[in-house]
py3Dmol code that shows the C-alpha trace and the ligand (Angstrom):
import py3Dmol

protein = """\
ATOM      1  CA  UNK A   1     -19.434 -15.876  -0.834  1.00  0.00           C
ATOM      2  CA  UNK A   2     -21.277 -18.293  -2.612  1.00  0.00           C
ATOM      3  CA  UNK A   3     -20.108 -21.843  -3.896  1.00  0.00           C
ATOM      4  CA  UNK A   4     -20.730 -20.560  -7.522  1.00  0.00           C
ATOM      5  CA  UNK A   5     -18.192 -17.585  -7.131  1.00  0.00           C
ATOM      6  CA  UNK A   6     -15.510 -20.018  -5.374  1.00  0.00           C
ATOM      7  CA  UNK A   7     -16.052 -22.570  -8.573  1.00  0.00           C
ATOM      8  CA  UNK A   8     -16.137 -19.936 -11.025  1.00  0.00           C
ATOM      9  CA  UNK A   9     -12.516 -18.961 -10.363  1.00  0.00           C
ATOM     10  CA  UNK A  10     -11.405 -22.292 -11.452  1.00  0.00           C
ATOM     11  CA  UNK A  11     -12.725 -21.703 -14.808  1.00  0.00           C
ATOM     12  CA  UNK A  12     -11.104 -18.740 -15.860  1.00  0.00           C
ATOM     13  CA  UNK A  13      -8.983 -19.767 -19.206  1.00  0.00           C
ATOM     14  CA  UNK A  14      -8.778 -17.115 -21.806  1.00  0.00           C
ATOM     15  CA  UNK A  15     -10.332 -14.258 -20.278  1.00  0.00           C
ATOM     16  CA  UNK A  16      -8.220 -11.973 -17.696  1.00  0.00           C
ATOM     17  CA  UNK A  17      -8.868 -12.848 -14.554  1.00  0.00           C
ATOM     18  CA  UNK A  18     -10.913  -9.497 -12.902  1.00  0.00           C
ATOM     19  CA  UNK A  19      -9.010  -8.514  -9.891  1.00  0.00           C
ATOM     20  CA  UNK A  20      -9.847  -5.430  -7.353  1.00  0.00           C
ATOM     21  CA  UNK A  21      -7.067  -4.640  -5.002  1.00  0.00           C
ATOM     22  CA  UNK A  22      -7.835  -3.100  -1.261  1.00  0.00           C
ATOM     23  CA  UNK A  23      -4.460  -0.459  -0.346  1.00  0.00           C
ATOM     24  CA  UNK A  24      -3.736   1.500   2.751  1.00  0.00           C
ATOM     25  CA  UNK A  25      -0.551   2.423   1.941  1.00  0.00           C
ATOM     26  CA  UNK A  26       2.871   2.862  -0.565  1.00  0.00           C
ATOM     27  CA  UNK A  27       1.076   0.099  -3.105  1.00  0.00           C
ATOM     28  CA  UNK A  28       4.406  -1.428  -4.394  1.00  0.00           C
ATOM     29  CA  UNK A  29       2.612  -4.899  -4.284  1.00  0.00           C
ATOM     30  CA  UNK A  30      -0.102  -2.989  -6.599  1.00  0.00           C
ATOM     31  CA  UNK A  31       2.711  -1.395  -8.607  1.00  0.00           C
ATOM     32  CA  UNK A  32       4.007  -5.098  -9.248  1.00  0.00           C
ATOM     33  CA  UNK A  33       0.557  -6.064 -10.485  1.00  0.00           C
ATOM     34  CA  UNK A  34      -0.044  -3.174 -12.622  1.00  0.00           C
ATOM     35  CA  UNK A  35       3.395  -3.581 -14.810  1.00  0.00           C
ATOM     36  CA  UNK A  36       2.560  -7.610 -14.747  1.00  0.00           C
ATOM     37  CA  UNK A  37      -1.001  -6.738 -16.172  1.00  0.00           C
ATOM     38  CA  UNK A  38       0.938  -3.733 -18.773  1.00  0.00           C
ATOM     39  CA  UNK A  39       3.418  -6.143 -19.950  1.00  0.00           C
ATOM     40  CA  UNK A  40       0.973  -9.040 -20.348  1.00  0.00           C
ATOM     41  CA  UNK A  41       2.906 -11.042 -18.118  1.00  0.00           C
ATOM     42  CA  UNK A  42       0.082 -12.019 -15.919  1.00  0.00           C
ATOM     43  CA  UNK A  43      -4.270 -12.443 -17.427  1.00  0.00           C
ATOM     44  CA  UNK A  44      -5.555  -9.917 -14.832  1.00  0.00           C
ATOM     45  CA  UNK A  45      -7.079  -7.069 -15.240  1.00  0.00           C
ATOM     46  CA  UNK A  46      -7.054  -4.879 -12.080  1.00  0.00           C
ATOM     47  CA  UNK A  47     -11.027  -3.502 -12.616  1.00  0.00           C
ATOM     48  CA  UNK A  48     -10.831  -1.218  -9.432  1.00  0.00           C
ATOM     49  CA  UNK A  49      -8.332  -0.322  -6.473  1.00  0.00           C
ATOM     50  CA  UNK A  50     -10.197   0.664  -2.430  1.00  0.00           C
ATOM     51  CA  UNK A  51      -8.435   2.874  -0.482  1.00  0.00           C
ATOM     52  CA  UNK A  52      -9.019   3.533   3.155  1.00  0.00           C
ATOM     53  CA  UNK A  53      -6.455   6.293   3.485  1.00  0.00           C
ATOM     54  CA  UNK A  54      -6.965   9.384   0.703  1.00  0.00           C
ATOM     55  CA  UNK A  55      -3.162   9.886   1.143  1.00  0.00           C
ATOM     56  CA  UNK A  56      -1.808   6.571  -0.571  1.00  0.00           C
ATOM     57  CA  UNK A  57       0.460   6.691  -2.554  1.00  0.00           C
ATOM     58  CA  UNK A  58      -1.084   3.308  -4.002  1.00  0.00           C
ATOM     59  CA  UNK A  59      -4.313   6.032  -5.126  1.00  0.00           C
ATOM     60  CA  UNK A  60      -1.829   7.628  -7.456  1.00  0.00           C
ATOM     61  CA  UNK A  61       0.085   4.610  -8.583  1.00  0.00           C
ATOM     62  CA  UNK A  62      -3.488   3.498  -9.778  1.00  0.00           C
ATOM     63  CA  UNK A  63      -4.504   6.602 -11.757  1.00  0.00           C
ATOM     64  CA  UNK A  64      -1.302   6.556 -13.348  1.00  0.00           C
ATOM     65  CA  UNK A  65      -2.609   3.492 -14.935  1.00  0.00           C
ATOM     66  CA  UNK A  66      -5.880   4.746 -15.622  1.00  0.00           C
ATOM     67  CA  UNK A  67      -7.468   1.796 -12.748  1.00  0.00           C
ATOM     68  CA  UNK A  68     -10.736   3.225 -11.404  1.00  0.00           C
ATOM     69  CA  UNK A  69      -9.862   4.297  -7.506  1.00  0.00           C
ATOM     70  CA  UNK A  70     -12.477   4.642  -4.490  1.00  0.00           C
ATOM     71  CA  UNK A  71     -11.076   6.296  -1.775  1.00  0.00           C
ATOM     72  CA  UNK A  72     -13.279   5.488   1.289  1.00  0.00           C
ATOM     73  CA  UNK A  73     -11.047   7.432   3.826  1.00  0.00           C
ATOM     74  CA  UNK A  74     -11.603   6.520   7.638  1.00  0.00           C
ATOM     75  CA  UNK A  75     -11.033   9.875   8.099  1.00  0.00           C
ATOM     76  CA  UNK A  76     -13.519  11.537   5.814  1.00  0.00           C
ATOM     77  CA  UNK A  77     -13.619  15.463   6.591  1.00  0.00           C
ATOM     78  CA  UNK A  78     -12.071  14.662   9.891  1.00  0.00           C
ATOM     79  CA  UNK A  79     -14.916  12.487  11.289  1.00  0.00           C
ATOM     80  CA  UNK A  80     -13.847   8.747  11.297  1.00  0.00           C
ATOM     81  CA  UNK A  81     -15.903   6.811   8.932  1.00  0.00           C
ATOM     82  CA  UNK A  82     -17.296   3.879  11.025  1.00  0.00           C
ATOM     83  CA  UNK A  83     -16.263  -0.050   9.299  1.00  0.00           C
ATOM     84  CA  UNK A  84     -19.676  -0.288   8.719  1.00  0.00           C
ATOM     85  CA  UNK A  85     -20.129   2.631   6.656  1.00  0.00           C
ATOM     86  CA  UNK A  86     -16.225   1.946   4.889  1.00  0.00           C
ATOM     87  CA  UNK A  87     -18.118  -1.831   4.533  1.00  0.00           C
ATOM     88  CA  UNK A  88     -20.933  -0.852   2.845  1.00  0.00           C
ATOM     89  CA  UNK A  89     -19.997   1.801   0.696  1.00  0.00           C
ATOM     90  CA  UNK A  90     -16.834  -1.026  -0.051  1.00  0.00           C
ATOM     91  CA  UNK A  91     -19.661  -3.622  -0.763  1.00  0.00           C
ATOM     92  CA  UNK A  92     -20.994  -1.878  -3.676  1.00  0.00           C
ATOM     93  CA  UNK A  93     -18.340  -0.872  -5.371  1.00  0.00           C
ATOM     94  CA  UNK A  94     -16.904  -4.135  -5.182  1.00  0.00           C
ATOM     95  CA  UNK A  95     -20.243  -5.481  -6.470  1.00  0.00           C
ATOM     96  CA  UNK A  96     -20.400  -3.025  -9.630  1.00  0.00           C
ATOM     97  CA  UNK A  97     -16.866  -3.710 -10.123  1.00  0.00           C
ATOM     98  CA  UNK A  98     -17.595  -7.488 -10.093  1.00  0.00           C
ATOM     99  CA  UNK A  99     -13.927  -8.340  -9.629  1.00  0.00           C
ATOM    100  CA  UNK A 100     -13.324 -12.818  -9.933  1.00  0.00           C
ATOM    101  CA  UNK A 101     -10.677 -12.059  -6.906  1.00  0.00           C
ATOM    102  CA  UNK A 102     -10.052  -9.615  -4.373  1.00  0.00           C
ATOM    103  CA  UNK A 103      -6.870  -8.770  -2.833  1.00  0.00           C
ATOM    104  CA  UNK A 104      -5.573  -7.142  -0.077  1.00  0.00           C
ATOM    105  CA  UNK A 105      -2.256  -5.664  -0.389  1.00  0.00           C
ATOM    106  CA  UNK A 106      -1.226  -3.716   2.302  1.00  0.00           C
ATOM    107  CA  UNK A 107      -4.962  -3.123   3.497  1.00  0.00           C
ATOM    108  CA  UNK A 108      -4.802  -2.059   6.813  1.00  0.00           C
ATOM    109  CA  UNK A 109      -8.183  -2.459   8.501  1.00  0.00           C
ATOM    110  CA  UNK A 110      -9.939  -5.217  10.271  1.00  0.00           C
ATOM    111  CA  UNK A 111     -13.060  -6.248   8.102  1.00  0.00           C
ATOM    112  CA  UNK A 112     -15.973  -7.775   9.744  1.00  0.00           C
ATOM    113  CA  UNK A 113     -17.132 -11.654   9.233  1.00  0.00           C
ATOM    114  CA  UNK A 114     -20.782 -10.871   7.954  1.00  0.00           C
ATOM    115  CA  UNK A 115     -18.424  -8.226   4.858  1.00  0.00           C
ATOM    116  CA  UNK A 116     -15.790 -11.255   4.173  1.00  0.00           C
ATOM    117  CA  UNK A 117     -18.487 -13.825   4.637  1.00  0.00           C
ATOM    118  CA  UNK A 118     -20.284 -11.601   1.738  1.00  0.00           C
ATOM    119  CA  UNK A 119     -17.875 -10.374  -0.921  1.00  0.00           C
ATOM    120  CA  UNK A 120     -18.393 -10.713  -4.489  1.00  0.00           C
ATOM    121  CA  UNK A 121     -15.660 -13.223  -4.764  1.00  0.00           C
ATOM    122  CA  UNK A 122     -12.682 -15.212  -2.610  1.00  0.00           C
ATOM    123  CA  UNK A 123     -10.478 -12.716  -0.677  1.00  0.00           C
ATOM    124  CA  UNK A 124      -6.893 -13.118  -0.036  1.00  0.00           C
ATOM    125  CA  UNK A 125      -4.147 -11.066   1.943  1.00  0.00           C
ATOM    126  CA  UNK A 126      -1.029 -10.698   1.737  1.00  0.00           C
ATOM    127  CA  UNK A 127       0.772 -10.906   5.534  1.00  0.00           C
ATOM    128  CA  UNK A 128       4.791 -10.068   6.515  1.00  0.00           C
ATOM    129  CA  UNK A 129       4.994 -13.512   8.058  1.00  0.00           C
ATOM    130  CA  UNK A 130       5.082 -17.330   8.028  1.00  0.00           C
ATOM    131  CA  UNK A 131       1.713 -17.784   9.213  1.00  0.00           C
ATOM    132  CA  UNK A 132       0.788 -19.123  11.440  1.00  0.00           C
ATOM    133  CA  UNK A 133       3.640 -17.689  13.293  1.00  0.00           C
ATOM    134  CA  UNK A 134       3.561 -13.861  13.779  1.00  0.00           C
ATOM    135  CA  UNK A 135      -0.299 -13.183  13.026  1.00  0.00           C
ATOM    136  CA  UNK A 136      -1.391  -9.129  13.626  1.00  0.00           C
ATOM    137  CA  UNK A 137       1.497  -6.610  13.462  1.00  0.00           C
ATOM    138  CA  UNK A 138       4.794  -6.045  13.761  1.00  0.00           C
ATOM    139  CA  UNK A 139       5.844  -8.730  12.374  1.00  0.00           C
ATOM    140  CA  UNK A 140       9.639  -8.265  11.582  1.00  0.00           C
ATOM    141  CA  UNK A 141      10.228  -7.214  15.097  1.00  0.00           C
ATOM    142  CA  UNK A 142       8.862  -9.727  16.472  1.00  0.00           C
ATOM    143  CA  UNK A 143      10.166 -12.522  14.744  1.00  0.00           C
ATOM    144  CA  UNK A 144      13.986 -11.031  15.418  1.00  0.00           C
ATOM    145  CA  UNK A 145      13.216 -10.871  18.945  1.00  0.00           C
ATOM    146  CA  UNK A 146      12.300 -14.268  19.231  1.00  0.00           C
ATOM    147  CA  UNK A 147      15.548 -15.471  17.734  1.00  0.00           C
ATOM    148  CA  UNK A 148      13.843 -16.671  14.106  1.00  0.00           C
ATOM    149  CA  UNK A 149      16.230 -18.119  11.200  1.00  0.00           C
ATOM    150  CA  UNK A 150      13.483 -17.971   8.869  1.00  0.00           C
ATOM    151  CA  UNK A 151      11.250 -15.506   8.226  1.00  0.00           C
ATOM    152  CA  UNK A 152       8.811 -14.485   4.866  1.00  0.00           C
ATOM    153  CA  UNK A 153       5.734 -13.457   3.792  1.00  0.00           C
ATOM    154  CA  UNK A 154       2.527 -15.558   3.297  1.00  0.00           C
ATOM    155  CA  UNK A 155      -0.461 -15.370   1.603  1.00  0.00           C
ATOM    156  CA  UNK A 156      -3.851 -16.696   2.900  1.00  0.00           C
ATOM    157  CA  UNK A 157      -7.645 -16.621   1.933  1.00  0.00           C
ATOM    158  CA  UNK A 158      -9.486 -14.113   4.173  1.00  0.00           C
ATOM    159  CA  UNK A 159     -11.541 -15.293   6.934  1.00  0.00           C
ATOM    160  CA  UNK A 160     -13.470 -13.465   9.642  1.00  0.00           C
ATOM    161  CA  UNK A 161     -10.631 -14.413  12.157  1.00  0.00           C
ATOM    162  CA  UNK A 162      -7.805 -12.360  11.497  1.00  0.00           C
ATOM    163  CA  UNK A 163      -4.856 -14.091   9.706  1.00  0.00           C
ATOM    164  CA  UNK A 164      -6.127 -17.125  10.627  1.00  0.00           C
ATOM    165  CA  UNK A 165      -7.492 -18.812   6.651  1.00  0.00           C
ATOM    166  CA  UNK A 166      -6.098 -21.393   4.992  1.00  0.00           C
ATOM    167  CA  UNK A 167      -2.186 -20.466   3.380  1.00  0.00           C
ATOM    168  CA  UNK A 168      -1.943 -20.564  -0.008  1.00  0.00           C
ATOM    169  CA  UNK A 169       1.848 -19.533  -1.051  1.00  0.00           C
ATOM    170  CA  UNK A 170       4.837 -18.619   1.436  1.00  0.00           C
ATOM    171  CA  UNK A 171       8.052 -17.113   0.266  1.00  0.00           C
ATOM    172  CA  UNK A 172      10.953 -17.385   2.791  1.00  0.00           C
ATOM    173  CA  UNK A 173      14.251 -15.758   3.729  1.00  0.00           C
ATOM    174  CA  UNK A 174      16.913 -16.638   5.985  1.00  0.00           C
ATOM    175  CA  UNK A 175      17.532 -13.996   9.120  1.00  0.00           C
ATOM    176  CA  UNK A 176      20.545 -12.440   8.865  1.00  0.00           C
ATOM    177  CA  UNK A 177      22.274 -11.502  12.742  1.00  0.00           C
ATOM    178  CA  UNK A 178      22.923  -7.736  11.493  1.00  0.00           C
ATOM    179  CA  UNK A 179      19.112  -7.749  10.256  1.00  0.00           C
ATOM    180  CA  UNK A 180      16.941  -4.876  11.727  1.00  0.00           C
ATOM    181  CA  UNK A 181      13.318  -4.845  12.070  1.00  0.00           C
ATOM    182  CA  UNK A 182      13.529  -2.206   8.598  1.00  0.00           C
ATOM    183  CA  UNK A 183      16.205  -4.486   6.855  1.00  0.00           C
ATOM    184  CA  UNK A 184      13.662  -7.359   7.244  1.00  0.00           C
ATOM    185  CA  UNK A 185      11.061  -5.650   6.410  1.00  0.00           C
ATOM    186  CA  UNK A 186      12.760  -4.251   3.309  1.00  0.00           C
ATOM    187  CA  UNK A 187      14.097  -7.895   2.303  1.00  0.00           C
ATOM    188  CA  UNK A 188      10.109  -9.476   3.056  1.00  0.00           C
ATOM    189  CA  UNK A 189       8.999  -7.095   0.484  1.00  0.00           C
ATOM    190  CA  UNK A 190      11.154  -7.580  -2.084  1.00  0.00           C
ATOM    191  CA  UNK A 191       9.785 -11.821  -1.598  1.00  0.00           C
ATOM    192  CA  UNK A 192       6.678 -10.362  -1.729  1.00  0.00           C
ATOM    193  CA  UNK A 193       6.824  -8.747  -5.303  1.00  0.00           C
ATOM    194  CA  UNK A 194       7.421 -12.051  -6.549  1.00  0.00           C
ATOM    195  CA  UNK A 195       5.096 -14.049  -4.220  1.00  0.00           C
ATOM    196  CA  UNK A 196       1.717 -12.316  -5.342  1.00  0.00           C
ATOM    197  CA  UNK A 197       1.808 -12.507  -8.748  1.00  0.00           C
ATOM    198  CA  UNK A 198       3.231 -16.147  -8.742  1.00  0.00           C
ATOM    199  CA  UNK A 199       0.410 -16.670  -6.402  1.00  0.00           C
ATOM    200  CA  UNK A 200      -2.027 -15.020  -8.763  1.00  0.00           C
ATOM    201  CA  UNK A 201      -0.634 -16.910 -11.490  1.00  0.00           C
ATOM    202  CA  UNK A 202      -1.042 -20.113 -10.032  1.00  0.00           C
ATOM    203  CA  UNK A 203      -4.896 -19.187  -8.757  1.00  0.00           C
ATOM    204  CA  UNK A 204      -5.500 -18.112 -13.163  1.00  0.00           C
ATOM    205  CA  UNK A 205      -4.242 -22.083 -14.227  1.00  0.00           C
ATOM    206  CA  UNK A 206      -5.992 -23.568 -11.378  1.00  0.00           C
ATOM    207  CA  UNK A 207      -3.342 -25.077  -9.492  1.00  0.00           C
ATOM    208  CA  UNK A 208      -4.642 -23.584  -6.296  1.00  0.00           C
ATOM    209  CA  UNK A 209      -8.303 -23.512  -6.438  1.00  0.00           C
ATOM    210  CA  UNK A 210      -9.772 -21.472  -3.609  1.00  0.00           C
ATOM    211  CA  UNK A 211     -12.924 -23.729  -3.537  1.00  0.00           C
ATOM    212  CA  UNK A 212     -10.891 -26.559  -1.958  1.00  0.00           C
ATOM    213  CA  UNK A 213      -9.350 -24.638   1.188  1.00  0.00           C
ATOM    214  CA  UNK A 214     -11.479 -26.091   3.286  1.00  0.00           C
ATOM    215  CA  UNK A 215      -9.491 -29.485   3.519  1.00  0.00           C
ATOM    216  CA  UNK A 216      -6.233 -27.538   2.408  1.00  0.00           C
ATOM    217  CA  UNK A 217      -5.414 -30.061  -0.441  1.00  0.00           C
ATOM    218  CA  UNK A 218      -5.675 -29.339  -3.912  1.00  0.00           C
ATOM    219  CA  UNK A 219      -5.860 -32.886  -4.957  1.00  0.00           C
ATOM    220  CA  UNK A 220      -4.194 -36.383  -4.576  1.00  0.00           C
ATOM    221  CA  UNK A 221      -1.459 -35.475  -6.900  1.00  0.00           C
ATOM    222  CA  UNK A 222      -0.157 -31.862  -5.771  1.00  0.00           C
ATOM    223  CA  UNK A 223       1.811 -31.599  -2.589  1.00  0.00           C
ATOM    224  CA  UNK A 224      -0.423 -30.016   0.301  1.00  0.00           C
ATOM    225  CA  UNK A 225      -0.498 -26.337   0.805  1.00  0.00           C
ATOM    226  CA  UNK A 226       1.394 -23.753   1.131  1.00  0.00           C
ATOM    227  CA  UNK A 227       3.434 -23.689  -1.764  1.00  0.00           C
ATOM    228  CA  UNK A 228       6.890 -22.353  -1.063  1.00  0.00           C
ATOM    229  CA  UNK A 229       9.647 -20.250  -2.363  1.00  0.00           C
ATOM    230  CA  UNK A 230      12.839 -19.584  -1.127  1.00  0.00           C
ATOM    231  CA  UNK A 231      15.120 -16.699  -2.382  1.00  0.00           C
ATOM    232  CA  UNK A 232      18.445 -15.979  -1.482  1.00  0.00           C
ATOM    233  CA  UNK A 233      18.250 -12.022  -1.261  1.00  0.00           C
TER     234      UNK A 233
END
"""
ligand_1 = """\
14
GRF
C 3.316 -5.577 2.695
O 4.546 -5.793 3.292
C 2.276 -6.545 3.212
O 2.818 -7.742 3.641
C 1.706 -5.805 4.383
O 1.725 -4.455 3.995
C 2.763 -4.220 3.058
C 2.179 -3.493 1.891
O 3.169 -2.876 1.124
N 0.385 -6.322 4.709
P 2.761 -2.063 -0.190
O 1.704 -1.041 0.221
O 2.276 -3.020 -1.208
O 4.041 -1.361 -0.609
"""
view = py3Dmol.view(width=600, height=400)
view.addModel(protein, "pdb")
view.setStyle({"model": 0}, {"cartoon": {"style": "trace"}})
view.addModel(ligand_1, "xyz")
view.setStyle({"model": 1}, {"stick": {}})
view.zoomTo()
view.show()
């Protein structure tokens, strides 16, 4: 990623800002963007949604809303499709799409460092826990078997180690005794449909620019990173 591409998302002002979104799965974080983007409540245009699975149900909530849709299935005709091959065919389609963010929601394979070192533009992800606690999966069970009173969802800019880059936003909950690891995961999700595009929101007026992650500050006069929000639900 150049330094261009991580300055030029800083500068967006009246046009939507271009956003491809990578799925694996249901795609109610995608849903939430599409009816944002519908009802003009957010400047994005979603230019092109990446599936790795060809039975998403994110692949039809996309062509319901007329979004372009690649569906690079790691199981193409039975025969796993290498990362490599999923990377580069990815690549260029993210290049043609020339999106000003990507964003995984839900994206459920690891990418390599030399793709995410290479993407048309800043990368972020959207991960079932408060990071840096709870990296990889099963999140939700984890965190109740540990004891946790507070649990959420983060969102972080994509680096080659996994769940590891800087945090942007957090949204928290409070664990409830009777919560399950499905309950949780229910409640995390329902944070989460407010988190991204509040997130994406604040990326569009420049509050968090993704150029400055580096020394996770935004400047001298905004509190440090991660933003948080905390919802009663
Ligand atoms: C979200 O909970 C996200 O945190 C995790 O995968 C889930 C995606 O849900 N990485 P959906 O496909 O957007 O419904």
């Amino acid at each position: 990623m150049s330094d261009d591409n991580l300055k030029s998302i800083s500068k967006i002002s009246t046009k939507p800002l271009r956003i491809a979104v990578l799925v694996s799965g249901s795609g109610s974080n995608l849903q939430v963007l599409i009816d944002a983007m519908q009802a003009g409540a957010l400047p994005i245009e979603i230019v092109g949604v990446i599936s790795n699975r060809e039975d998403a149900y994110a692949i039809t909530r996309a062509k319901d809303a007329g979004i372009p849709v690649a569906v690079l299935s790691h199981v193409a005709s039975g025969k796993r499709m290498g990362i490599k091959t999923f990377e580069t065919h990815a690549s260029a389609q993210l290049t043609a799409w020339q999106p000003d963010l990507i964003v995984l929601a839900g994206f459920m394979r690891v990418l390599s460092g030399a793709f995410i070192d290479n993407t048309p533009a800043p990368m972020i992800n959207l991960h079932p826990a408060l990071l840096p606690a709870y990296k990889g999966l099963d999140t939700h069970q984890r965190a109740i078997q540990a004891g946790e009173r507070l649990h959420g969802s983060s969102i972080h800019v994509v680096t080659a180690e996994l769940d590891a880059g800087a945090v942007l936003t957090q949204a928290l909950l409070q664990v409830n005794q009777k919560d399950t690891a499905e309950s949780l995961q229910a409640r995390v999700q329902k944070l989460e449909h407010q988190l991204l595009p509040w997130t994406i929101l604040l990326i569009v007026k420049g509050v968090i620019t993704l150029s400055s992650q580096a020394s996770n500050h935004q400047s001298a006069y905004l509190p440090t990173l991660p933003f948080k929000l905390f919802f009663e639900n």
